[in-house]
N, C-alpha and C positions, 0 to 999 in steps of 0.2 A: 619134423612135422609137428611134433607136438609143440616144441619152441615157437613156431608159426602163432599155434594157435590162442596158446597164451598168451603173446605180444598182440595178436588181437583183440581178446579180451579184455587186456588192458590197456588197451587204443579205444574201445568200444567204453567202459567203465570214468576213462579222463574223461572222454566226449561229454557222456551224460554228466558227470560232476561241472563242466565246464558250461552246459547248457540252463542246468539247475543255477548254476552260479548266474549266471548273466542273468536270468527271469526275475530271481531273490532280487537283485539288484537293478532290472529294470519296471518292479510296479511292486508296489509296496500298499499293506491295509491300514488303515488308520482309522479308528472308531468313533466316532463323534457322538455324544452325549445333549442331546437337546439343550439349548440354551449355555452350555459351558464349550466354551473358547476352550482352540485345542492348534499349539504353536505347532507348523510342517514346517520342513524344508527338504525343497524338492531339488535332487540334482540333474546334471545335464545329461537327457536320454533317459530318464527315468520318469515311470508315471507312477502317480499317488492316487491310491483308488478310496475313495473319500463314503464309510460304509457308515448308515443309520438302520441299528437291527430294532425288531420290538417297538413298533410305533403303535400307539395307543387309537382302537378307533374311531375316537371322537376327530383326531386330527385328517385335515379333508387336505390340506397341501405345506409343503416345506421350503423353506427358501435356505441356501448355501451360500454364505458369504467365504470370500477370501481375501484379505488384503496384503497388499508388501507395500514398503516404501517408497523404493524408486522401481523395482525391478517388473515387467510384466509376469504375469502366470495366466495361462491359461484353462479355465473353468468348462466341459466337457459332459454332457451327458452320456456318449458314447465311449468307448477306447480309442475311438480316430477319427479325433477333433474333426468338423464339417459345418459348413455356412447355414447358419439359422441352428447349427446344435450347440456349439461352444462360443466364448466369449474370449476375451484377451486383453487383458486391464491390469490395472495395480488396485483397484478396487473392482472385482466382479461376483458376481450373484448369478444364482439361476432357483428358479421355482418349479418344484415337481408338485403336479396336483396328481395326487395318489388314487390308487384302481380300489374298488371293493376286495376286502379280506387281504389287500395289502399290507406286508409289517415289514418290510427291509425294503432299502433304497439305496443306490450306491450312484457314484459322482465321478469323477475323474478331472485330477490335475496334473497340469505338464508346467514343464521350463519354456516358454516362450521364445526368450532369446540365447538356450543354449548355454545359460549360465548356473550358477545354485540358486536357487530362489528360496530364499525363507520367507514365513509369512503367518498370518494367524487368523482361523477360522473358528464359523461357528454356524449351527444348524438353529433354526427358529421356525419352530409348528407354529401354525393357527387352525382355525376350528372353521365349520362350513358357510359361518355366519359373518367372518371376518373378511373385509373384502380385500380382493385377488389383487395385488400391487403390478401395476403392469402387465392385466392383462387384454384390454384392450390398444394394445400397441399397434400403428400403421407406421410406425415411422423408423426403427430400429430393427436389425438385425433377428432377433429372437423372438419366436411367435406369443411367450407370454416373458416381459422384460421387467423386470423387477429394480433395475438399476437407474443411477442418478450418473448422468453424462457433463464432464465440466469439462470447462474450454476458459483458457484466462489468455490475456494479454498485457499490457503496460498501465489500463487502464483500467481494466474492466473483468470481471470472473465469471463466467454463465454457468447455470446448471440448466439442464432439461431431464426430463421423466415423460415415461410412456403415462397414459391416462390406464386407472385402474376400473375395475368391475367388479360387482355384488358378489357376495359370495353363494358355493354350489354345496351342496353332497356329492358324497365319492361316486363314480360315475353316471354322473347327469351332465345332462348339455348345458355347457355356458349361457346365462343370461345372453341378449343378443347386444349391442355397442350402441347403438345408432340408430332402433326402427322406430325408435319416440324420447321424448325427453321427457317423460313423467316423473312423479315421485316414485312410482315402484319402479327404477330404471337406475343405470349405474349414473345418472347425472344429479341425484341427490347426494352424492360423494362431495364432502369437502377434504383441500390439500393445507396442512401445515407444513411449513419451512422450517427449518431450525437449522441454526449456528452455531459452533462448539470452537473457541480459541484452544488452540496449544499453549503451553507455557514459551514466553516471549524467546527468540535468539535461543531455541533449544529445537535442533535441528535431527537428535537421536529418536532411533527406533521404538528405544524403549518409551519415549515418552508419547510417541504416534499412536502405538499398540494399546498405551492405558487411555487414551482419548477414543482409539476404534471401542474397546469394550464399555465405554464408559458410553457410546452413541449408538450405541448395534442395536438395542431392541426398543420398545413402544417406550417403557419404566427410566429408560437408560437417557432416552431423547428428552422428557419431560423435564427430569430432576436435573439433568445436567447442563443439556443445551436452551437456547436462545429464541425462541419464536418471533421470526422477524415478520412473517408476515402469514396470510390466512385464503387460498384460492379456490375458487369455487369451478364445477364440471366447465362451466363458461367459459372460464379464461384462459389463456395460453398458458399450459404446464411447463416453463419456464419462470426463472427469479435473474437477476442480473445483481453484483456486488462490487462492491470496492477491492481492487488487487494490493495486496499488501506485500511487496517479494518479501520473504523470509520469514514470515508468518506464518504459520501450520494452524489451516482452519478446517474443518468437520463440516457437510453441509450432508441433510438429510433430509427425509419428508414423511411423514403419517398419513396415511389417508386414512379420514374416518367417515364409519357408515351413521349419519343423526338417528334415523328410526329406529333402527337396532343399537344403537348407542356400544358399538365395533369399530374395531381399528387395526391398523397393521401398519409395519412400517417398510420403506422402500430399503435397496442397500446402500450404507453411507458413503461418501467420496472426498477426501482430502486431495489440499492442494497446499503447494508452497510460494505458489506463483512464481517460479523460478526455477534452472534446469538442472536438475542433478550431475547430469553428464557434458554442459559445458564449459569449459574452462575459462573462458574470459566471463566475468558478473554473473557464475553459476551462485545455487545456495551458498556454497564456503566461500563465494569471496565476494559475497554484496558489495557494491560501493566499489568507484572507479577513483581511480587515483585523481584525477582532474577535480572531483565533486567535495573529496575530503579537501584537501590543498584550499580550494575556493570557500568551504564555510569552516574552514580555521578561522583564516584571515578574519571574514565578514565575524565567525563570533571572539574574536582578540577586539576589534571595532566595535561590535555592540559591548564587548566588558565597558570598554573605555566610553563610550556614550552613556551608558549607564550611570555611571558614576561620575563624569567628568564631561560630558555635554556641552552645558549650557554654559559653562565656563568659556570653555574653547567653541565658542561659536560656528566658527565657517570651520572647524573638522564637525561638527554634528552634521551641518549645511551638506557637505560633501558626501558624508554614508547616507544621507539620505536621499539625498537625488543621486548618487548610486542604486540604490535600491530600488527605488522608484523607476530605474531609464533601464536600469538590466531586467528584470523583471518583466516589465512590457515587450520588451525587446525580444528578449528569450521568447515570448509569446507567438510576436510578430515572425519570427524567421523559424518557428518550428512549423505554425502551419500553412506557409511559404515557401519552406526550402526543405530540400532532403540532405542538409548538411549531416554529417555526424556529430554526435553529441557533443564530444570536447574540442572542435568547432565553434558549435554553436554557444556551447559557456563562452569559450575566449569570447569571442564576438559582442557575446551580452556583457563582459568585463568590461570592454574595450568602451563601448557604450556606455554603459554604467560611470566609467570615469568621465565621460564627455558629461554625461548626463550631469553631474557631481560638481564636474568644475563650472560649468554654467547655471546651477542654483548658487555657486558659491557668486561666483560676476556676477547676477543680478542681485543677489545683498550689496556686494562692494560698489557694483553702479550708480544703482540706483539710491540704495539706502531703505527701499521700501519692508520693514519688517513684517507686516500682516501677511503680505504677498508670502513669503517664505514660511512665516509660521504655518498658513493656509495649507500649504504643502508638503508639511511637517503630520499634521493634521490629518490628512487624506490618512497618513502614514500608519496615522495611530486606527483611524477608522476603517481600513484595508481590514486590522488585525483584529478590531474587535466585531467587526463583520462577519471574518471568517469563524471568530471563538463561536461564535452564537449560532451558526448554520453547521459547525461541526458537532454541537450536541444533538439527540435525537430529534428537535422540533425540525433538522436538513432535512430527517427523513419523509417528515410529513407529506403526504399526496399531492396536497397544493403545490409543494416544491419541486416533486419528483414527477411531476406529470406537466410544469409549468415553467420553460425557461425564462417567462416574463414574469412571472411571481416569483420566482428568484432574484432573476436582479435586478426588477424594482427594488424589492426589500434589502437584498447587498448594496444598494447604491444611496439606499436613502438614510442606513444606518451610517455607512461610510462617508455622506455629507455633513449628517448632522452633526460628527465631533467638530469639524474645522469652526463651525457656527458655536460651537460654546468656548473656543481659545480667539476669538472674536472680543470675547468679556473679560477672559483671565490669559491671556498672551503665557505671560512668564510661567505660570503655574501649568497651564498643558504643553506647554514646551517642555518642562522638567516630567511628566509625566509620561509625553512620550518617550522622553531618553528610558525612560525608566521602565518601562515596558516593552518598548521595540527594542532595546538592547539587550535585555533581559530574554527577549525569545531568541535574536540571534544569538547566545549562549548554545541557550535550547536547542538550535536547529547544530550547530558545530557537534555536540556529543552527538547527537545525529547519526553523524557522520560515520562514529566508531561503533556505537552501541544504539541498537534501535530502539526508540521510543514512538507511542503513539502520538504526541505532541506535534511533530512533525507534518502531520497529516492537516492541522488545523489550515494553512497553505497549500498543502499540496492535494489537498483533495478542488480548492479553488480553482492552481494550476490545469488538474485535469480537467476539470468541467471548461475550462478556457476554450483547451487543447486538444479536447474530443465533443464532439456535437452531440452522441447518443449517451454520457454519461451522467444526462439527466433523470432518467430511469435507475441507477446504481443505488442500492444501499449504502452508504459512507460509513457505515456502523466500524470502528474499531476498539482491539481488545484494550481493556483498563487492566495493568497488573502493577506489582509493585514496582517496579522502576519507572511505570507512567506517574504513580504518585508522589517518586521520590523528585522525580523533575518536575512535577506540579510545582512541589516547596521548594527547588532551588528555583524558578522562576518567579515564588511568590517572593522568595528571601531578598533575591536579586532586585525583582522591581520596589519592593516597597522600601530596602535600606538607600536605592540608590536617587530615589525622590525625596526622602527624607533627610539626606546629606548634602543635596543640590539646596532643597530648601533651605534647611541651615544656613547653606556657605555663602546664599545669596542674598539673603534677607536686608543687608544693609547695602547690597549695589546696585547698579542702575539695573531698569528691568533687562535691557537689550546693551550690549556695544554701540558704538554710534558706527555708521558708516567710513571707513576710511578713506574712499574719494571724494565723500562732501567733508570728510574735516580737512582735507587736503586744498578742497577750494575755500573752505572759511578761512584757511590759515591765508592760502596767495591773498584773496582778498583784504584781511587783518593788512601783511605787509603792505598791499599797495597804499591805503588810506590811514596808516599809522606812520608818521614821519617820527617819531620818538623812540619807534622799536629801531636796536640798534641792526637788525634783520633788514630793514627797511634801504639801510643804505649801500648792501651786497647786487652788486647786478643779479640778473639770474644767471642759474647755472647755464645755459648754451654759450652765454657771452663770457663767463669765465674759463671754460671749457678751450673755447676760441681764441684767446687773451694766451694763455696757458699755453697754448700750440705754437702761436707765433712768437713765443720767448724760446721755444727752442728749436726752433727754425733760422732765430734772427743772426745774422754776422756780428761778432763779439767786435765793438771796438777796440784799437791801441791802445795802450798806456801812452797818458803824458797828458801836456797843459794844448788847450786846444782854444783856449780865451785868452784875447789881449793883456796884457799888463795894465792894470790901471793904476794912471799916475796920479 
């Protein structure tokens, strides 16, 4: 009996040790210090109860940021996450506007999908004067939303935000949203945007984690990020950007209060424009095998155009009306067809070389040089079209609110070069070798290592190939590898026009046509009886001649003439 009851006891005793154990291990405290970043990680079935003790009471509301990389965490006012209490993001936020004689706050994070989630937070007070980030929200999930919502595509990267409101004292009733638009009303609220690059093709946490800190508070957004643009209570609390896969960019917003000259900021949101989790053109494996293979090639061809062009004439003739017929073509059958993409490359190759050998036959036909330089020309004025709408004047209003003020202006910069190789043929002939081969260098390392150069075209391409990407910021980041292929593109074009120039100084400006020296020559033979050419039949009747000697029956041996006596 007593053996019974001791093995109870110690039935009873594992139980509790085992219950204590699972608790320790399913919700954990973690203490957060206003304003200092404080790295979780939360396992799976375990919640992290996220505590801010000793809040000072001038502070009227708090906002909790948590960010992970690729992985979601769930953000929770309660212990058991519920619609309009918790959030579910890889960037989320929630804002507690605090009760009188308040001094501790506590939060709650989960594992989302069941996995470990590490990640890095941080608490940020404001005072009763600073206004309330998201909290006139009708359109999102959370009754006061503090967070910035991105959505990207191939083209294009959105952020949206809830509209914010004036600030209160600790419990008083919210300004009201909507019963008037005056100046004492939350519609004297202006929105800054702001932009924050990652360092280029640097894809690690750790590098995310010093851009989150480096963009988290009002101090942080100012000195370090990008103010792309400035919106007023008026407009729609959305920005629209340029998608850059593989890029790790920061987007964030301030709302500031002008009369109170107050501010606060919303919580930040990164994107990579690309899918952590899938395996075909996720982040680790940008670039399709079809796209590298294809801008080798094309930059092995612009090496050799570059330096060696104008020389070899009908090969320059041919990467260029390459370029030219693939290029449009790709255009024409993407927003056409729902081919797949290395498809639709082959297709624009295939093209491209139609395109290529028929600039080359209309030189060799005709003989016409203008015509071809004309379209050499276009070439150069495509590129320096794009150079000049990729600096910030693209972004301008006029631009971005205007697809006919865009390409009027792309099209009349893009005319105007052909009209001055009009005067100087040979000299912008070697120029463009020198520059348009010189970029498709540029675009081939591309291929491997990203640079922003690339974008000089391909932001064109988009605006082609999407109709609403007139609206987009084209803004991207300049780091050092954009400047190191600034100078090999500057090295590139200007040794290889100044080597063309050299080599050609004492030769004809152009080749001559090979089918008109083809008919000057027949012509020469037929009215020159002295060239000893002159007296060769033509080649069909030799040809012909030639046939029927060895078709013919061999005659006998022997005499087959009279004797003469």
């Amino acid at each position: 009996m007593c053996r019974k009851v001791w093995c109870s006891l110690l039935l009873l005793l594992l139980l509790l040790l085992m219950m204590c154990e699972v608790q320790a291990q399913e919700e954990n405290r973690v203490i957060f210090l206003p304003g200092t970043f404080q790295n979780v990680s939360v396992s799976q079935n375990e919640t992290v109860q996220a505590v801010v003790s000793r809040i000072p009471s001038e502070v009227a509301f708090i906002t909790l940021q948590f960010h992970t990389q690729r992985r979601n965490a769930t953000l929770s006012y309660t212990r058991m996450p519920g619609v309009g209490q918790s959030l579910t993001a890889v960037d989320s936020g929630l804002l507690s506007a605090l009760l009188p004689d308040q001094t501790s706050l506590s939060l709650f994070l989960f594992s989302a999908d069941g996995e470990t989630v590490a990640g890095t937070g941080v608490i940020l007070p404001y005072s009763s004067t600073d206004p309330v980030p998201g909290a006139c929200n009708i359109e999102f999930n959370l009754d006061i939303d503090p967070n910035v919502y991105l959505r990207y595509n191939l083209y294009e990267t959105t952020i949206r935000f809830a509209p914010a409101n004036l600030g209160y004292e600790r419990g008083q009733t919210p300004p009201a949203c909507d019963t008037s638009t005056g100046s004492s009303t939350r519609w004297r609220l202006q929105y800054d945007v702001y932009q924050y690059f990652l360092p280029e093709s640097d894809l690690s946490e750790r590098s995310l984690f010093s851009g989150i800190q480096a963009m988290a508070d009002i101090q942080g957004l100012m000195t370090n990020g990008k103010r792309v643009m400035t919106l007023s209570s008026a407009d729609m609390s959305m920005a629209v950007f340029n998608s850059i896969p593989g890029q790790g960019v920061i987007f964030s917003v301030i709302v500031r209060d002008p009369v109170l000259n107050t501010s606060a900021s919303y919580v930040p949101v990164h994107t990579y424009a690309c899918s952590f989790a899938s395996t075909m053109d996720g982040c680790q494996t940008l670039g399709k095998i079809s796209t590298k293979v294809f801008f080798t090639i094309a930059g092995l061809a612009g090496l050799f155009v570059c330096f060696c062009g104008h020389r070899f004439f009908k090969c320059e003739l041919f990467c260029m009306g390459f370029s030219f017929a693939a290029f449009f073509f790709f255009v024409l059958i993407t927003r056409t067809t729902e081919l797949n993409y290395d498809i639709r490359l082959a297709v624009s190759a295939v093209i491209g070389v139609v395109g290529g050998v028929l600039l080359v036959m209309s030189w060799w036909r005709f003989g016409s040089v203008m015509a071809c330089v004309v379209v050499v020309g276009l070439m150069l004025g495509f590129l320096i079209a794009s150079t000049v709408l990729f600096t910030p004047l693209g972004d301008l209003d006029v631009f971005r609110h205007s697809d006919v003020v865009f390409w009027v202006t792309f099209c009349s910069i893009m005319i105007v070069v052909p009209l001055i190789f009009v005067r100087w043929p040979r000299e912008g002939n070697i120029t463009t070798c020198g520059v348009v081969g010189g970029y498709a260098v540029i675009l081939a390392v591309n291929a491997y290592i990203y640079t922003s150069l690339s974008y000089i075209s391909l932001n064109i391409l988009k605006r082609f190939l999407n109709n609403n990407f007139s609206a987009v910021f084209t803004d991207v980041p300049f780091q050092t590898i954009d400047y190191v292929m600034i100078t090999v593109w500057v090295v590139l074009g200007v040794s290889g026009i100044v080597l063309q120039l050299y080599r050609e100084r004492s030769r004809p400006f152009f080749p001559p046509s090979p089918y008109l020296m083809w008919l000057q020559e027949r012509e020469r033979r037929k009215t020159n009886v002295l060239d000893p050419s002159h007296h060769f039949p033509p080649l069909p009747n030799r040809l012909l001649a030639r046939a029927r000697q060895l078709t013919k029956r061999m005659e006998p041996a022997g005499e087959h003439t009279p004797l003469l006596l």
